[in-house]
C-alpha positions in Angstrom: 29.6 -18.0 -43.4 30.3 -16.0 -46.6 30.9 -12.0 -45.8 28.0 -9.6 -46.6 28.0 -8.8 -50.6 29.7 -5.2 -50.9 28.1 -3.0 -53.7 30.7 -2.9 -56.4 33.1 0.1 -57.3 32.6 2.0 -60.4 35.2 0.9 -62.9 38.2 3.1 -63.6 37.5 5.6 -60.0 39.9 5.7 -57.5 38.5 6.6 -54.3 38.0 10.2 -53.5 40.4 11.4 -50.2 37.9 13.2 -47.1 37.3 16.8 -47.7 39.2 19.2 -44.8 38.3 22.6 -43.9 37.9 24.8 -40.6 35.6 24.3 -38.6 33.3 27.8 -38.1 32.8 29.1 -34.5 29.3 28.4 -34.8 29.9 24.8 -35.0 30.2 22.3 -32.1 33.8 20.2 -32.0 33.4 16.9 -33.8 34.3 13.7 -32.4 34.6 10.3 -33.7 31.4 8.3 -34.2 31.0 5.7 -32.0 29.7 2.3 -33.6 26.0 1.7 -32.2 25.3 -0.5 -29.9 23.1 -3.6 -31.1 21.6 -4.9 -28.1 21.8 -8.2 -27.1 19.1 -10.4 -27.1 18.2 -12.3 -24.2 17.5 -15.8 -24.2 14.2 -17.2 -23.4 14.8 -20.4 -22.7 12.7 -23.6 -23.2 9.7 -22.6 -20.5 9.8 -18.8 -21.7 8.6 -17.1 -18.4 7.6 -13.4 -19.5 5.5 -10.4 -18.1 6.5 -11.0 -14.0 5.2 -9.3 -11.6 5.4 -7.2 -9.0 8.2 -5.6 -11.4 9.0 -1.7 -11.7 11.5 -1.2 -14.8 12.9 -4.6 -14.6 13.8 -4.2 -10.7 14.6 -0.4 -11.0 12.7 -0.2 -7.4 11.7 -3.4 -5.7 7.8 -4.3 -4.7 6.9 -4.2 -1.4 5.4 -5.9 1.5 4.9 -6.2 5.2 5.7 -9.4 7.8 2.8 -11.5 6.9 1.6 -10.1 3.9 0.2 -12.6 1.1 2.0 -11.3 -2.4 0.5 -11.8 -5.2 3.4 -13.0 -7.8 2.2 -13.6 -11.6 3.9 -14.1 -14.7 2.8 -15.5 -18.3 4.7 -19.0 -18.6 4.2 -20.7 -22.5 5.6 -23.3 -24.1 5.5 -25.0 -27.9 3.5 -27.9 -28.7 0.8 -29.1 -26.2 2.7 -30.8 -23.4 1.6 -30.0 -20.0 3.4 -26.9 -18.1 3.5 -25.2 -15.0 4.7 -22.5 -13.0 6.6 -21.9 -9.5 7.1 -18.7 -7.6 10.0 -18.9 -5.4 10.6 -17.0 -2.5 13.6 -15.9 -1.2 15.1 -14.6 2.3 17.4 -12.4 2.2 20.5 -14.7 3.0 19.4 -15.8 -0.5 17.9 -19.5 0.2 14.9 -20.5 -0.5 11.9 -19.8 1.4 8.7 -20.8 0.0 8.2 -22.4 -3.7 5.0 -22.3 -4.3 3.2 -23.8 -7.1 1.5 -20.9 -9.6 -2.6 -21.6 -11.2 -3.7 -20.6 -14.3 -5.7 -17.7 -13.4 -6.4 -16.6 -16.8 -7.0 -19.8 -19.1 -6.4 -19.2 -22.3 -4.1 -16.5 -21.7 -1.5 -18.5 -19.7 -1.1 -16.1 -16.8 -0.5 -17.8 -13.9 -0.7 -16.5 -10.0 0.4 -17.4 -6.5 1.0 -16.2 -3.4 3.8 -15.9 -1.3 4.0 -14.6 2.1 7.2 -13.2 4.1 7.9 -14.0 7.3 10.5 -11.3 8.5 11.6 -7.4 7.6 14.2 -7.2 5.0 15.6 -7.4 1.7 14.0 -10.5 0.0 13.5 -11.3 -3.5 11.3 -13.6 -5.6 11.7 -15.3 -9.2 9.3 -17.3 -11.4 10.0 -20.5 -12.5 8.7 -22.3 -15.6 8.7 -26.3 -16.3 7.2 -29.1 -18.2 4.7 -31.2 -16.9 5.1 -34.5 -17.3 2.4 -35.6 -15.2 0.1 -33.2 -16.6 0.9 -34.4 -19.7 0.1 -37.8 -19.1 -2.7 -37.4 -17.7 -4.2 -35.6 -20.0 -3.3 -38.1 -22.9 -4.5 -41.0 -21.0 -7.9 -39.7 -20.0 -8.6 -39.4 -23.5 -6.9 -42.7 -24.8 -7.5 -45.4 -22.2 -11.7 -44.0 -22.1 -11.3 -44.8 -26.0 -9.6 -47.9 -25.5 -6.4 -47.1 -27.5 -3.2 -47.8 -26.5 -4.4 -49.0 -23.0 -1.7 -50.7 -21.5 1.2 -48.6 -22.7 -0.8 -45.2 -21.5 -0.6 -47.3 -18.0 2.6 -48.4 -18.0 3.8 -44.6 -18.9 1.8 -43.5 -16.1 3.9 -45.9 -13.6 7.1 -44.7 -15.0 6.3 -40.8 -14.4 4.8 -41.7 -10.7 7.4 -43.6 -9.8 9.8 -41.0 -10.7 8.4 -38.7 -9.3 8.1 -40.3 -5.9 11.5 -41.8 -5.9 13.1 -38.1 -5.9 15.9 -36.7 -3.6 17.2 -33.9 -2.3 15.5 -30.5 -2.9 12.5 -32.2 -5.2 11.9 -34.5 -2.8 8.6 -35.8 -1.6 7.5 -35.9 1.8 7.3 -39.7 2.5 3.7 -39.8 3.2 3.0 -37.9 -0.4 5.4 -40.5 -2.1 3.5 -43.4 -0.4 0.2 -42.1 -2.5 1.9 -42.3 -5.6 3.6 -45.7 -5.4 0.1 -47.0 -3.9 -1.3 -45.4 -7.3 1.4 -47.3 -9.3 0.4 -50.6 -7.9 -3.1 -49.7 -9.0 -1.7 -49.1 -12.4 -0.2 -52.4 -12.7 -3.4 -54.6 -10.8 -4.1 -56.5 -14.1 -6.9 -57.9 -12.5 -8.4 -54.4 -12.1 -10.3 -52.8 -15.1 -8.3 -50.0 -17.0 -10.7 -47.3 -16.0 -10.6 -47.8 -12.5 -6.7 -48.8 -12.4 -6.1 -45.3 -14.4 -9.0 -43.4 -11.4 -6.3 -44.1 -8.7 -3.3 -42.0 -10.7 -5.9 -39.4 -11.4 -7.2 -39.2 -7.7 -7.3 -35.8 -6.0 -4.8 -37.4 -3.6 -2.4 -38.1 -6.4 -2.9 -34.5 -8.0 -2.3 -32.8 -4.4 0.5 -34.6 -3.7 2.1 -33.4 -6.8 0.7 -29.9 -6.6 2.6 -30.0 -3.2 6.0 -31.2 -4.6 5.4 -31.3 -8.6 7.7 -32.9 -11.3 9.5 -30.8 -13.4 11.6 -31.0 -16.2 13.1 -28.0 -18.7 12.8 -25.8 -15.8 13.3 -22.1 -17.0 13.7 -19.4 -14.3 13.1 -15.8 -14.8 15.7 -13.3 -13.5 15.5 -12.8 -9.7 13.5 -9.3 -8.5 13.7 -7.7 -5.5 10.6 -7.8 -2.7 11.5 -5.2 0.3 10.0 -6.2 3.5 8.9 -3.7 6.2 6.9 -4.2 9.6 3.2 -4.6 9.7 2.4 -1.1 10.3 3.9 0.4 7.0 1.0 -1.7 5.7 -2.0 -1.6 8.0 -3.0 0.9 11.3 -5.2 3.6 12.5 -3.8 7.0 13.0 -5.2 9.9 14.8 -3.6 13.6 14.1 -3.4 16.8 17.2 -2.8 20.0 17.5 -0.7 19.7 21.1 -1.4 23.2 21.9 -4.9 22.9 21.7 -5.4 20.3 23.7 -5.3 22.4 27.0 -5.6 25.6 25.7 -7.6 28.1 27.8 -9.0 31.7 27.3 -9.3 34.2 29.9 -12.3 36.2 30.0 -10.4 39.3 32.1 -7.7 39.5 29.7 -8.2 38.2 26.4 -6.0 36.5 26.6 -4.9 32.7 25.1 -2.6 29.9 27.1 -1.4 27.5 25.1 -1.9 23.5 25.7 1.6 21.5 26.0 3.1 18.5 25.6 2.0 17.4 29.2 -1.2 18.9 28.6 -2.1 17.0 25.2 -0.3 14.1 27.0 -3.7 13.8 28.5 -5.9 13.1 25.8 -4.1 10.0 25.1 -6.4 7.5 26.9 -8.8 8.8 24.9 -7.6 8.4 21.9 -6.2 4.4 22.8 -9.9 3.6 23.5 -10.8 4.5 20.3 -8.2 1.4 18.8 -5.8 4.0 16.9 -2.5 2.7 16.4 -0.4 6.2 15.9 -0.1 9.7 17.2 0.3 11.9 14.7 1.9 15.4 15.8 1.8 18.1 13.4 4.7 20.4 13.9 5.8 21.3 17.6 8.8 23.5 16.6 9.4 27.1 16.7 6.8 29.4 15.0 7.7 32.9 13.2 6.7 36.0 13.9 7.5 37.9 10.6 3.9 38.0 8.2 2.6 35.8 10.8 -0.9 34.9 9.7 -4.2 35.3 11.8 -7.6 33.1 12.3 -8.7 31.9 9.6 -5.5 32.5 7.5 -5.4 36.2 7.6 -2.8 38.0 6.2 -2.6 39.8 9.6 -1.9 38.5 13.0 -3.8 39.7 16.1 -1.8 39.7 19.2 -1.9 36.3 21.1 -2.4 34.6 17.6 0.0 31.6 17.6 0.2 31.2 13.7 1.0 28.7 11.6 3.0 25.5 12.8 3.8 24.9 9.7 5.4 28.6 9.4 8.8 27.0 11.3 11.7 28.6 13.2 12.7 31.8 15.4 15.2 33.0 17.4 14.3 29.5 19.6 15.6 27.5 17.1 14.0 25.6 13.7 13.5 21.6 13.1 15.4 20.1 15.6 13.8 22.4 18.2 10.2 22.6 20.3 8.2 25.5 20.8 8.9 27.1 24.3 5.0 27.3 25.0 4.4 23.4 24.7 7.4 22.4 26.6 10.6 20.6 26.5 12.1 17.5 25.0 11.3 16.0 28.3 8.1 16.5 28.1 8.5 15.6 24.5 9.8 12.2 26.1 7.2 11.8 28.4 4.5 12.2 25.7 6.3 9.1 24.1 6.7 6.8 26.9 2.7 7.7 27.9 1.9 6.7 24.2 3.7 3.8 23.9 2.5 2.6 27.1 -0.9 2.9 25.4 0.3 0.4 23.0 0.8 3.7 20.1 3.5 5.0 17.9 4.3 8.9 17.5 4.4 10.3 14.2 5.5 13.7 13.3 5.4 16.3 11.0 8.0 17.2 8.3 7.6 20.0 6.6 10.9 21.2 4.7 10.8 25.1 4.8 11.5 28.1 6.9 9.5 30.8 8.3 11.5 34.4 7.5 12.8 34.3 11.2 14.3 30.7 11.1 17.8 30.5 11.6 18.9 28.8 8.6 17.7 32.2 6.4 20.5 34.1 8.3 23.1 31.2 8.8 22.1 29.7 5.0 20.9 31.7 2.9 22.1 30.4 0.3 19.4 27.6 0.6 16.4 29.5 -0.3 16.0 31.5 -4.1 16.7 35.1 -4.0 14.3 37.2 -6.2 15.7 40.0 -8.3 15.1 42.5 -5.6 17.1 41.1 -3.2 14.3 39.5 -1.6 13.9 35.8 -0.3 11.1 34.0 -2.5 7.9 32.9 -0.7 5.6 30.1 -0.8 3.0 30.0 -3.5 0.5 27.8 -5.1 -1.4 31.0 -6.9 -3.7 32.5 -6.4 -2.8 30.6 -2.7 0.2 33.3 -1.1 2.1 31.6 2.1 4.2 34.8 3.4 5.0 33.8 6.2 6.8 30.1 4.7 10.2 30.5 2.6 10.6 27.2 0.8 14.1 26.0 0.1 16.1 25.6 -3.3 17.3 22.5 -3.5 19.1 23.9 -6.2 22.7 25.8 -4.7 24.2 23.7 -1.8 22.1 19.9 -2.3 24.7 18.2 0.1 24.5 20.7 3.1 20.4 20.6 2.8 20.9 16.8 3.1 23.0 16.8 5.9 20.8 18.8 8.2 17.5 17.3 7.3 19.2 14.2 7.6 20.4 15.7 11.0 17.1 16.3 11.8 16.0 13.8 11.5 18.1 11.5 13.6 17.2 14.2 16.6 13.4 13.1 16.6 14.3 9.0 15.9 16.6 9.3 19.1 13.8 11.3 21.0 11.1 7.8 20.0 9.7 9.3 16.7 8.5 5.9 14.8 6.9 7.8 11.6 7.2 10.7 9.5 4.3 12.2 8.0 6.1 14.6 5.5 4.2 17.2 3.9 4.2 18.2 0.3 7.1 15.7 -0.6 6.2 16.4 -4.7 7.8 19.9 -4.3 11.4 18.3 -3.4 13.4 16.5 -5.8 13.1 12.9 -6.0 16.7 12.3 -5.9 16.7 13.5 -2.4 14.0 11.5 -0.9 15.3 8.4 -2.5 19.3 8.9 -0.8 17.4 10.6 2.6 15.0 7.5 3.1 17.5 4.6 1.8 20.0 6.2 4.5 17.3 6.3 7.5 16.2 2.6 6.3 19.6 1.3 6.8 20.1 2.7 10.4 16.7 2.5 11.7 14.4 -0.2 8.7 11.7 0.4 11.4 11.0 3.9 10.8 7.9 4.7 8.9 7.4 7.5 5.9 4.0 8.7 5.3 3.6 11.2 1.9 1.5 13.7 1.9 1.3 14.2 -1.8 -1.7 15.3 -3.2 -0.5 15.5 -6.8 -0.5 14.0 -10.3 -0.6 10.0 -10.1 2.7 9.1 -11.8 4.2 11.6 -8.8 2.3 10.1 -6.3 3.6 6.2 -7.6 7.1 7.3 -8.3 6.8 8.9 -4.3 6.2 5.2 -3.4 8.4 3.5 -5.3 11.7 5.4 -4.3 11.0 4.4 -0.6 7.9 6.2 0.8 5.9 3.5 2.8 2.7 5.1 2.4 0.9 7.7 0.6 -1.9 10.0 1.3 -4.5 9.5 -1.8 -7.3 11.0 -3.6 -10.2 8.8 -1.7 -11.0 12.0 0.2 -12.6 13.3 -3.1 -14.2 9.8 -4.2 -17.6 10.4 -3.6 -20.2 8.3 -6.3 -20.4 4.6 -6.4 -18.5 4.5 -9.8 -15.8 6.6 -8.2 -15.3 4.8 -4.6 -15.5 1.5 -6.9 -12.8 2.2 -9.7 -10.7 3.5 -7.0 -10.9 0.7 -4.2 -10.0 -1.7 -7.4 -6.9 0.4 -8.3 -5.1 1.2 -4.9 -5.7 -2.4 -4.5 -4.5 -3.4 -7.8 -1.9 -2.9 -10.3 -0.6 -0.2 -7.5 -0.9 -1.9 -4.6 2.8 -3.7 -4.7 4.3 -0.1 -4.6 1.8 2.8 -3.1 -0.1 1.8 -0.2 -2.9 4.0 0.5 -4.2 6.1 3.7 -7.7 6.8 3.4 -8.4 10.2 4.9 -11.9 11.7 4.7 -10.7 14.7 5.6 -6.9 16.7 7.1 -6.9 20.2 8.4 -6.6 21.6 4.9 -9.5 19.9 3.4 -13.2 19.7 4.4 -14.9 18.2 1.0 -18.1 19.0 0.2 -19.5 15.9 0.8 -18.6 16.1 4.6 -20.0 20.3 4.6 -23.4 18.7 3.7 -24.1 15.2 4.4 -24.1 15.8 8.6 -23.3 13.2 11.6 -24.4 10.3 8.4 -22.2 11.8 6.0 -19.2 11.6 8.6 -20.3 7.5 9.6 -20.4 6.6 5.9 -16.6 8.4 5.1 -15.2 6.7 8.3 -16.7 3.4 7.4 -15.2 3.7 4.2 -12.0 4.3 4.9 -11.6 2.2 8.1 -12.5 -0.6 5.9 -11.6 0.8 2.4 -7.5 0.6 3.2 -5.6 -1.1 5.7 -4.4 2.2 6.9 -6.5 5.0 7.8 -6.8 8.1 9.9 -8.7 11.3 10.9 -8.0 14.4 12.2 -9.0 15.6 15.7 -12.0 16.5 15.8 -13.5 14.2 13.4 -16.0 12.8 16.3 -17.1 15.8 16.6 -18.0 16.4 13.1 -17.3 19.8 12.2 -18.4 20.4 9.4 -18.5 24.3 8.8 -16.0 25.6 5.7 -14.7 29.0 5.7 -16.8 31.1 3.0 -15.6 30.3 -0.4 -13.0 27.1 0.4 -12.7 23.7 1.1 -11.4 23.9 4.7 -13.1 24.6 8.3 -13.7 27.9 9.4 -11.8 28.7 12.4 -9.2 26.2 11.3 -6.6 25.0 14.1 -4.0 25.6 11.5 -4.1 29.4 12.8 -5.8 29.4 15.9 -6.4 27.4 19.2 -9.1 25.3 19.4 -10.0 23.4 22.5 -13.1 21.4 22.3 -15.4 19.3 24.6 -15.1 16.2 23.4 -18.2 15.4 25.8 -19.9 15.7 23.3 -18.5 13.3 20.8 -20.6 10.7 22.6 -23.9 12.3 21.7 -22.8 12.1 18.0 -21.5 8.2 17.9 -19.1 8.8 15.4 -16.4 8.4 18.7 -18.1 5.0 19.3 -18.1 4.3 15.7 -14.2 4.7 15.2 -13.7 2.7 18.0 -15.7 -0.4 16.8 -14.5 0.1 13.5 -10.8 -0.3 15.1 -11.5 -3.0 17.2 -13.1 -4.9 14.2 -9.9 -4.3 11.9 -7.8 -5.6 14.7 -9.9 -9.0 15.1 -10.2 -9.3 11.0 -6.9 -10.3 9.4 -8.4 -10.0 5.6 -9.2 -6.2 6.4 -5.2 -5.7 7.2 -4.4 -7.1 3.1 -4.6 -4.4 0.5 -4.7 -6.7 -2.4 -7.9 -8.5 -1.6 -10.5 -6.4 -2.6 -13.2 -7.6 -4.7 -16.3 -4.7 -5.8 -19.9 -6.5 -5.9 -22.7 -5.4 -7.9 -25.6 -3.4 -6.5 -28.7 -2.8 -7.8 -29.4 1.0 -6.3 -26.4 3.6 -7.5 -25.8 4.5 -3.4 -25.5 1.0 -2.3 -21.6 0.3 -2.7 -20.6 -3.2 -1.9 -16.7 -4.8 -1.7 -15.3 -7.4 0.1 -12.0 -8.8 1.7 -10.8 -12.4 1.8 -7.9 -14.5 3.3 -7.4 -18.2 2.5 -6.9 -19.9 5.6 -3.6 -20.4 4.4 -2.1 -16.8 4.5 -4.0 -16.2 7.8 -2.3 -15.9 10.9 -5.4 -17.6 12.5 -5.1 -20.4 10.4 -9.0 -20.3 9.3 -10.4 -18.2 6.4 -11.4 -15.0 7.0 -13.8 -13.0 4.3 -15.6 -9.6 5.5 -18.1 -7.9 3.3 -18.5 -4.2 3.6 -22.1 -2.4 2.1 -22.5 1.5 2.8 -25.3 3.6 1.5 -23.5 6.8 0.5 -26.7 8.8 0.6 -25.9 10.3 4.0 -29.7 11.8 3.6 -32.4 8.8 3.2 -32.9 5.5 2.8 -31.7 3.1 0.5 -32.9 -0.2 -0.7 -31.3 -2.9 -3.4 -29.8 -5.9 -4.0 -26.2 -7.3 -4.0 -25.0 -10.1 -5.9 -22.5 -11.8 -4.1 -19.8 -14.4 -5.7 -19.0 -17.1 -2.7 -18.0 -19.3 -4.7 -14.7 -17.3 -5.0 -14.8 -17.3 -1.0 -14.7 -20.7 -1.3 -18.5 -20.6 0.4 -21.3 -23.0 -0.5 -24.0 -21.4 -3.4 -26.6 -24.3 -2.6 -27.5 -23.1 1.1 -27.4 -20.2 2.9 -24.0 -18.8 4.7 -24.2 -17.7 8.1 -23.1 -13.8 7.6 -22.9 -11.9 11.3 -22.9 -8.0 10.9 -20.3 -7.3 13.4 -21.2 -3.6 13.3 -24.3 -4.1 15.1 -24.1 -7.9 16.2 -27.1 -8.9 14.1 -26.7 -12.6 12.2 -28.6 -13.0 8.7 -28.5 -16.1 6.2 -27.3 -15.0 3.4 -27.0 -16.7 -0.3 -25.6 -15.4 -3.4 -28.3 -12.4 -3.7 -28.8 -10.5 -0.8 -31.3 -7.9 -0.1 -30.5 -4.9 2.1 -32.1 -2.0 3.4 -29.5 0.6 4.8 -31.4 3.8 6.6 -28.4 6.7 8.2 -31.0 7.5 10.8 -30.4 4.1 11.5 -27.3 2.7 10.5 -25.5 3.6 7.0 -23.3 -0.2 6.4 -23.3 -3.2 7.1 -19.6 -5.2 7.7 -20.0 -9.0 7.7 -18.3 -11.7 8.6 -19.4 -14.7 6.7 -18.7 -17.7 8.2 -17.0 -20.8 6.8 -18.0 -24.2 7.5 -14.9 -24.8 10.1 -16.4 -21.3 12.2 -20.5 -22.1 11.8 -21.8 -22.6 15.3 
């Protein structure tokens, strides 16, 4: 190939030599230009497979799933010309073999993006790719529909067709046929070559259902292209889908004395108590907010004052005195045996303990005198305090991440380890978004290696590409913004996104409310208010929680904020849970719990579906499992309706699409609300009254024909 023309020289000029001079002090050092990189262009091969997914940044962080889980791979897969293609995902373990290959559908015709799920069946480091290949059969069938009902080209159109089958049923070794799907095709291939049969009906047999499963099960493929390989990390059910339920230990045993006014604090042993309590309503963890040390220095008082009044215990979150910091427990709730005991009682309950991590110091924790280094020193002299203005936290020192990043990380990651050894299971960590990134992703890669069941729960109300990025550097779940979805167009567009496009990284805790945040909707909308937010996010997210006290709905802010009055944040606060009974919303967590436990669709994230309704407080979403991701084996579809009018009664229609349940349209479906154990027949409009006097949702279970009694 001939060299680039050069433009020519001017006659008669001899080249010029490079100019020199000093270089001025103001001027940075040159160096030598480096020739730019041209980047190199990929190939796409024959099957171009393009636009996979569940991808970050081309595999930067991997997707996620749980034991179980049914994945949802996709990928746009084109070819030229018209021939026939398909798709495969592949699924593979993390010895690198093959697992599942599952045949993709066309979920978007026209657009050629196609779909299918796969489903791990262990924890670990797995990975997926996306194959693309010509059809041949497709392709052939296709032409000789057309052809032999026109009656051109009959006989060779046949005798192609006997050539593809019997090719494809004569295959070995990993494209091989199960023998009983072979025998279909080769009894279609002597169908093809009865003579004595008419063409129509000889071609009917290659075109049976029984042919095109066969193939869908084991298809023929030629030109296959495969994508590159992306990663798929694989955690234990619970990083996906559980109930958890949040204390206070020292309230929970806490008593006053009239004499002396004076406060005892609950313990370990004491809170240990309320555990049976808590296992009948179905949750899955104990959630512990911080148990260590508090300070005394600008302690605050009820209600977050800036004062402490004696006997005030302050903020847990305000950690460390002269009895230690992180890796220790507050004198007044006990020791770490009774820290141990509290474990073994909840695991014998069948729940996990979670714990707090909140990554700052209270003025009197030892780590200000031993390192002070890791906290910012103002221009006075003094240590910086907390602040989220106008919001002023005196009494929390937060640390710089900024002077000595390696001895932070060895003590938290010391830390740590102190609470795994002692039977902590989860992490909730609090405010997460106000470390750097960096040092989450090392801190949770390093716990994942030694202990891969350990869970991480952020608590990162924040900006969503913080939130997302949170998730995909190793967080297993996320706290989200449900607690302030309130209208039907909100709860709607957000039930489709957590269990959307974010679903294969963030997985979402529905929270309708933490010790921090009472919304309005819960100040006003009374014992219906609190049924509706619970049904919502028991059934909303595989993974919900409340905090104690919930049953009891308190629903009183402190003048001016979003957040109880008398909050337990600053004070005790024993209560008679008695009463909880009275209100139902006790009774109502616990059915809600039992009904997520017997329903596998409502432990998937990715299966929502939002239905139209006619009224603006009727919202309406389903979940549904093929009977082929479930571990039951049958299909499982729940629908969820809720009148978010906590106040009156609401009236409407819902259109329903069953079809996509795989569920007949031309009779009624048996649908059994298995909130109140009433059984309807239900078609693809539905009419529904919901009254909170009375009951605020339905959840239904609609039953397939293989369930109908």
């Amino acid at each position: 190939m001939p060299a680039p023309e050069q433009p020519p020289a001017t006659p008669g000029a001899a080249a010029a030599p490079p100019t020199s001079r000093a270089r001025t002090a103001s001027e940075p050092p040159t160096t030598p230009t480096a020739p730019v990189a041209v980047p190199t262009t990929v190939p796409v091969g024959r099957i171009p497979v393009l636009d996979v997914s569940p991808v970050a940044e081309e595999g930067r962080f991997p997707a996620k799933a749980v034991v179980g889980e049914a994945v949802p791979v996709r990928a746009t897969v084109i070819r030229e010309g018209h021939d026939a293609l398909g798709a495969t995902a592949v699924l593979l373990r993390p010895d690198g073999s093959v697992h599942a290959s599952v045949r993709m559908v066309d979920v978007a015709p026209g657009l050629d993006r196609f779909e299918a799920r796969v489903q791990p069946d262990s924890e670990g480091d797995w990975s997926f790719r996306v194959e693309g290949w010509s059809d041949p059969y497709g392709t052939w069938a296709h032409d000789a529909a057309i052809k032999v009902e026109a009656g051109i080209d009959v006989e060779l159109m046949l005798t192609e067709g006997t050539l593809v089958l019997e090719r494809a049923a004569g295959r070995t070794g990993d494209d091989a046929m199960s023998a009983r799907d072979a025998r279909t095709l080769l009894e279609a291939v002597a169908a093809l070559r009865d003579t004595t049969r008419p063409p129509l009906a000889r071609l009917a047999a290659a075109l049976s259902p029984q042919v095109r499963q066969a193939l869908d099960r084991a298809p023929l493929r030629d030109l296959v292209t495969a994508s590159r390989t992306y990663p798929l990390v694989v955690h234990r059910r619970l990083a996906l889908t559980g109930s958890w339920y949040e204390l206070f230990p020292r309230s929970h045993g806490a008593t006053f004395d009239e004499a002396t006014q004076e406060w005892t604090s609950g313990t370990l042993r004491t809170a240990a108590n309320q555990l049976p309590r808590i296992a009948a309503m179905g949750f899955d963890v104990v959630y512990l907010t911080p148990i260590h040390p508090i300070g005394t220095t600008h302690r605050k008082g009820r209600n977050n004052a800036l004062a402490a009044l004696p006997g005030d215990p302050g903020s847990p979150y305000a950690i460390g005195s002269p009895d230690g910091g992180h890796d220790a427990i507050d004198p007044s709730l006990g020791t770490f045996e009774d820290f141990d005991a509290f474990v073994a009682r909840a695991r014998s309950l069948g729940m996990e303990v979670a714990l707090d991590v909140a990554l700052q110091a209270s003025p009197d924790h030892p780590w200000v005198t031993e390192h002070p280094e890791w906290f910012t020193t103002r221009a006075d002299g003094t240590i910086a305090y907390a602040e989220n203005p106008p919001k002023k936290y005196q009494d929390i020192y937060p640390l710089n991440f900024d002077n000595d990043p390696e001895g932070i990380y060895a003590e938290v990651r010391r830390v740590l380890q102190v609470w795994i050894d002692h039977g902590v299971t989860a992490f909730r960590v609090d405010n997460p978004h106000t470390k750097p990134l960096s040092f989450w992703q090392r801190l949770l890669a390093d716990v994942h290696a030694a202990h891969p069941d350990v869970l991480f729960l952020s608590e990162a109300f924040t900006r969503p590409a913080m939130m997302l990025t949170l998730a995909k550097i190793g967080f297993h779940q996320s706290y989200t913004y449900f607690t302030w979805r309130n209208t039907k167009a909100e709860l709607e567009e957000y039930l489709a996104r957590v269990g959307g496009d974010e679903a294969p990284w963030l997985r979402p805790s529905f929270w309708p409310t933490t010790h921090d945040i009472l919304p309005p909707y819960l100040q006003h909308g009374g014992v219906g208010g609190f049924a509706v937010r619970a049904v919502l996010a028991a059934t909303g997210s595989p993974t919900w929680g409340v905090y104690s006290g919930y049953e009891l709905v308190e629903s009183v802010p402190r003048p001016g904020v979003e957040e109880q009055i008398d909050n337990e944040k600053y004070e005790f606060r024993p209560r008679d849970w008695a009463k909880a009974d009275d209100l139902g919303i006790a009774l109502l967590i616990g059915r809600l719990n039992e009904i997520r436990r017997a329903h596998p669709a409502l432990q998937q994230l990715r299966n929502v579906r939002v239905h139209p309704t006619s009224d603006d407080a009727l919202v309406c979403f389903s979940r549904h499992l093929d009977a082929e991701h479930s571990p039951t084996g049958r299909p499982d579809t729940v629908v969820v309706i809720v009148n978010i009018d906590p106040h009156g009664a609401r009236e409407g229609t819902v259109q329903l699409d069953l079809a996509a349940f795989a569920l007949p349209t031309d009779r009624g479906v048996v649908a059994h609300d298995v909130l109140s154990g009433e059984t309807y027949a239900w078609s693809d409009e539905v009419y529904v009254r919901l009254d909170p006097q009375v009951r605020v949702a339905h959840v239904v279970h609609l039953e397939h024909a293989v369930e109908a009694r």
